[in-house]
N, CA and C of each residue as an Amber inpcrd file, in Angstrom:
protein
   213
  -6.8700000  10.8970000  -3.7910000  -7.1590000   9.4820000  -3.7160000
  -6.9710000   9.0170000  -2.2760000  -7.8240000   8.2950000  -2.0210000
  -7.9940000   7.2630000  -0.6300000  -7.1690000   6.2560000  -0.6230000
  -5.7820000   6.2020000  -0.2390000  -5.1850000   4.9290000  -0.4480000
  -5.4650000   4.0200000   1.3450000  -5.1830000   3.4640000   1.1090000
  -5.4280000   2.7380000   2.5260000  -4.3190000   1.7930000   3.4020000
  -3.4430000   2.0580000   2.5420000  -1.7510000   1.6520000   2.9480000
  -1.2750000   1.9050000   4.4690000  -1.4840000   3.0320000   4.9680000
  -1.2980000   3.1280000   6.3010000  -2.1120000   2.2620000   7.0590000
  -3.3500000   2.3700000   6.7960000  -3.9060000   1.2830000   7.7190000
  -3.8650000  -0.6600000   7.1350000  -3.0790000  -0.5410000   6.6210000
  -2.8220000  -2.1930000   5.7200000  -1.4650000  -2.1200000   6.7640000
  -0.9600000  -0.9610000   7.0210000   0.8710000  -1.3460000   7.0940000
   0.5040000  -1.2200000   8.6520000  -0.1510000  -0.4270000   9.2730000
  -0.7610000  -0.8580000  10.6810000  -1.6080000  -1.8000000  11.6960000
  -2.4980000  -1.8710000  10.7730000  -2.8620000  -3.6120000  11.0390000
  -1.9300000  -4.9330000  11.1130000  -0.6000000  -4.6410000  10.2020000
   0.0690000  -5.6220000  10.3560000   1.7110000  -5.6090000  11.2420000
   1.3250000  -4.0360000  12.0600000   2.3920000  -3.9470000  12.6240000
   3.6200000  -4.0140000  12.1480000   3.7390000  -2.8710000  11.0730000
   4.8490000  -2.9640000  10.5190000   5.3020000  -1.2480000  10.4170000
   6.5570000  -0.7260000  10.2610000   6.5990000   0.4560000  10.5240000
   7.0500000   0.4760000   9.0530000   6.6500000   2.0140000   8.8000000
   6.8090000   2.5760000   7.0710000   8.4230000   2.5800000   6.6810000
   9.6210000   2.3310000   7.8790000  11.2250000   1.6760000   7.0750000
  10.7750000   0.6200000   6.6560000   9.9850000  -0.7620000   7.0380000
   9.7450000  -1.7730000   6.8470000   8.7770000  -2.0930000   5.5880000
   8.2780000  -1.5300000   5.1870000   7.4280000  -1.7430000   3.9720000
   8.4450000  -0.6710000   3.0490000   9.0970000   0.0030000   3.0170000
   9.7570000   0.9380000   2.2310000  11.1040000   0.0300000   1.8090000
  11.1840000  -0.8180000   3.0950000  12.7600000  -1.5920000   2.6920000
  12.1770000  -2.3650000   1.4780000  10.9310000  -3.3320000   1.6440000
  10.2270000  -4.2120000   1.0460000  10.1650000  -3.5210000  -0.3890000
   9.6490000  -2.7060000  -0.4830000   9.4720000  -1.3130000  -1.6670000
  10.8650000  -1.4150000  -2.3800000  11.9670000  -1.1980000  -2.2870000
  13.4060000  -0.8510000  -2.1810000  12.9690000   0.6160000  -2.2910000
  12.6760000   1.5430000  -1.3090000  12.7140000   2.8970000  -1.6330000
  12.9700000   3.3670000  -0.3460000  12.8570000   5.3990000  -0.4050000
  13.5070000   5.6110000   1.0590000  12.1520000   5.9350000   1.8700000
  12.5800000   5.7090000   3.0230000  11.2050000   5.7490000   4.1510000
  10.3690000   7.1390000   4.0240000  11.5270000   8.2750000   3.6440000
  10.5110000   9.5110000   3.5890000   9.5420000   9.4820000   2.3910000
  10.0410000   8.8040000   1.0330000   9.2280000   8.5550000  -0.1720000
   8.2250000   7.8230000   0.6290000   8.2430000   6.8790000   1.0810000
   7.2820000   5.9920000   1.3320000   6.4030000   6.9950000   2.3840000
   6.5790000   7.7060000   3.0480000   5.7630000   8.5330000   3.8880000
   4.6500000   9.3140000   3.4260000   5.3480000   9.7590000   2.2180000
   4.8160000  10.7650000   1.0090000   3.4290000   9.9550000   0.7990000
   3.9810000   8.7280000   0.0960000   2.7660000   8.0130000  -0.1650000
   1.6480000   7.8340000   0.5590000   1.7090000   7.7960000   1.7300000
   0.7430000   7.4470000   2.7410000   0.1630000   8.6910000   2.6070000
   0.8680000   9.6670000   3.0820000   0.1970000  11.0030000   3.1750000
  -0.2930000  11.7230000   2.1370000  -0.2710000  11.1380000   0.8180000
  -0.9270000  11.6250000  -0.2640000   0.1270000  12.7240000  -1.2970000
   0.8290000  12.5770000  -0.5400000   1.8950000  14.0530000  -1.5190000
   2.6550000  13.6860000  -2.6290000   2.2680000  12.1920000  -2.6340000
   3.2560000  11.7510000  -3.8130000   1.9300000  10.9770000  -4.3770000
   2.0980000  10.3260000  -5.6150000   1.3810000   9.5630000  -6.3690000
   2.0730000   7.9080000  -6.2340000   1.5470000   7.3830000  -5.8020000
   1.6720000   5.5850000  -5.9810000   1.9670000   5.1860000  -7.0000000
   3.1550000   4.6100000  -7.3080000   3.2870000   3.8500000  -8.6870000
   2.6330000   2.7550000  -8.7330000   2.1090000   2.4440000  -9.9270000
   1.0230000   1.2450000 -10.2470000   1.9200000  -0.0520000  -9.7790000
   3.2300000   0.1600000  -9.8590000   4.2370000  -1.0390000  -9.7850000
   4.2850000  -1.2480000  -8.0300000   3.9620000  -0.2520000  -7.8790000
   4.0380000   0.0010000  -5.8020000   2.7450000  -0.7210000  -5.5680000
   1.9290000  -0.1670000  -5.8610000   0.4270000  -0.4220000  -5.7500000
   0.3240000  -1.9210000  -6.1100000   0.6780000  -2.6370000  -6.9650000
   0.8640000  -4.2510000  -7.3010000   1.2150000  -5.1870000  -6.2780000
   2.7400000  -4.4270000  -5.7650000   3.3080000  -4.9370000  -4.8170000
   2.9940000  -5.1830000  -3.3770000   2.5550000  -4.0090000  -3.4740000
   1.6500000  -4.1800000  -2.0170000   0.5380000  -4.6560000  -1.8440000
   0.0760000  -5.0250000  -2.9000000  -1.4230000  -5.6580000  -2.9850000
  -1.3000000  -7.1010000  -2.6190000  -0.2160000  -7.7110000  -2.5890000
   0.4300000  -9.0390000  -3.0320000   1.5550000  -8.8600000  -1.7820000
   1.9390000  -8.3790000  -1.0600000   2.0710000  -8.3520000   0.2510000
   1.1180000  -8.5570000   1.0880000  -0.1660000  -7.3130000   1.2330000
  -0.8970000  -7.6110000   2.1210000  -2.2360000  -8.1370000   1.4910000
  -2.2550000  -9.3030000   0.6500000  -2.8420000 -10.3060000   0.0710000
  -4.1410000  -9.4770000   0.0850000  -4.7010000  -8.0010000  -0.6000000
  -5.5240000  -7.8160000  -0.9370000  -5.1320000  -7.4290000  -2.5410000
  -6.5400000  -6.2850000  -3.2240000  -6.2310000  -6.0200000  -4.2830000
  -6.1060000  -4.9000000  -4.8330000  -5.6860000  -4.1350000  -5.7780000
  -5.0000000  -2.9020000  -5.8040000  -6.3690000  -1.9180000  -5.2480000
  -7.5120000  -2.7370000  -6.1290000  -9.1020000  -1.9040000  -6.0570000
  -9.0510000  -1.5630000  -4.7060000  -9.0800000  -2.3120000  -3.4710000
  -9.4680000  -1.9290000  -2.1000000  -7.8410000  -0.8680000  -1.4700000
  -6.5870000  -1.0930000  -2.0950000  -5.5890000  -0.1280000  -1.8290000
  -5.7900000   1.0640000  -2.0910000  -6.5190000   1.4500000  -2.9240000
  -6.5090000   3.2380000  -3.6170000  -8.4520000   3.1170000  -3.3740000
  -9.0870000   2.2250000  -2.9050000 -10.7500000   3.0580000  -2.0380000
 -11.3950000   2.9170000  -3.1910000 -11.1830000   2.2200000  -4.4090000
 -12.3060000   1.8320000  -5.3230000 -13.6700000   0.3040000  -4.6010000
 -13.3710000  -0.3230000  -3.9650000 -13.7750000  -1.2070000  -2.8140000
 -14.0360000  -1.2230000  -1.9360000 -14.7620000  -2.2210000  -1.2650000
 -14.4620000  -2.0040000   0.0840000 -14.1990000  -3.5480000   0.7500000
 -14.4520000  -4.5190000  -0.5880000 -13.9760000  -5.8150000  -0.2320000
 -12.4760000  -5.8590000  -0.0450000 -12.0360000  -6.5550000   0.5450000
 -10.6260000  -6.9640000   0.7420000  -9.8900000  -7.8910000   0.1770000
 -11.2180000  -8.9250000   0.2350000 -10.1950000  -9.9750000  -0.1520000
 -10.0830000  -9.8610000  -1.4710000  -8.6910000 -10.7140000  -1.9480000
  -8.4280000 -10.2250000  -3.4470000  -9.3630000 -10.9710000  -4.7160000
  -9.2490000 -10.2490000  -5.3170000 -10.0890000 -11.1520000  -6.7530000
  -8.8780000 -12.6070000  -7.0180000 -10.2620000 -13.6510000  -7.4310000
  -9.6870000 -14.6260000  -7.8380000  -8.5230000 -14.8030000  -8.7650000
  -7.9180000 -15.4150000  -9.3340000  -6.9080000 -15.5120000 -10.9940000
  -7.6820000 -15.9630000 -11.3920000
């Protein structure tokens, strides 16, 4: 899977302790994620969608819109 988290967490100038603190998890888990070696929890994937005010679809490359779907 194509997640796109590294470049969400780089665009906003933030380093992977800093979204991992946000996460409550440890920075190397959170590394994993980026780099594909781990699987994204849907609960991760939520969270961060709603951090960087897009939607889970454009986080994991089902999209390519950004901005988030309406409520």
């Amino acid at each position: 899977m194509n997640l796109r988290i590294r470049d969400l967490r780089e665009d906003s100038d933030l380093t992977q302790k800093q979204v991992a603190d946000y996460l409550i998890c440890d920075q190397s888990l959170y590394s994993k994620y980026e780099r594909g070696e781990r699987e994204l929890p849907l609960i991760y994937a939520v969270k961060l969608a709603r951090f960087y005010k897009t939607s889970v679809d454009y986080l994991v490359g089902l999209t390519k819109e950004k901005k988030p779907y309406r409520p």
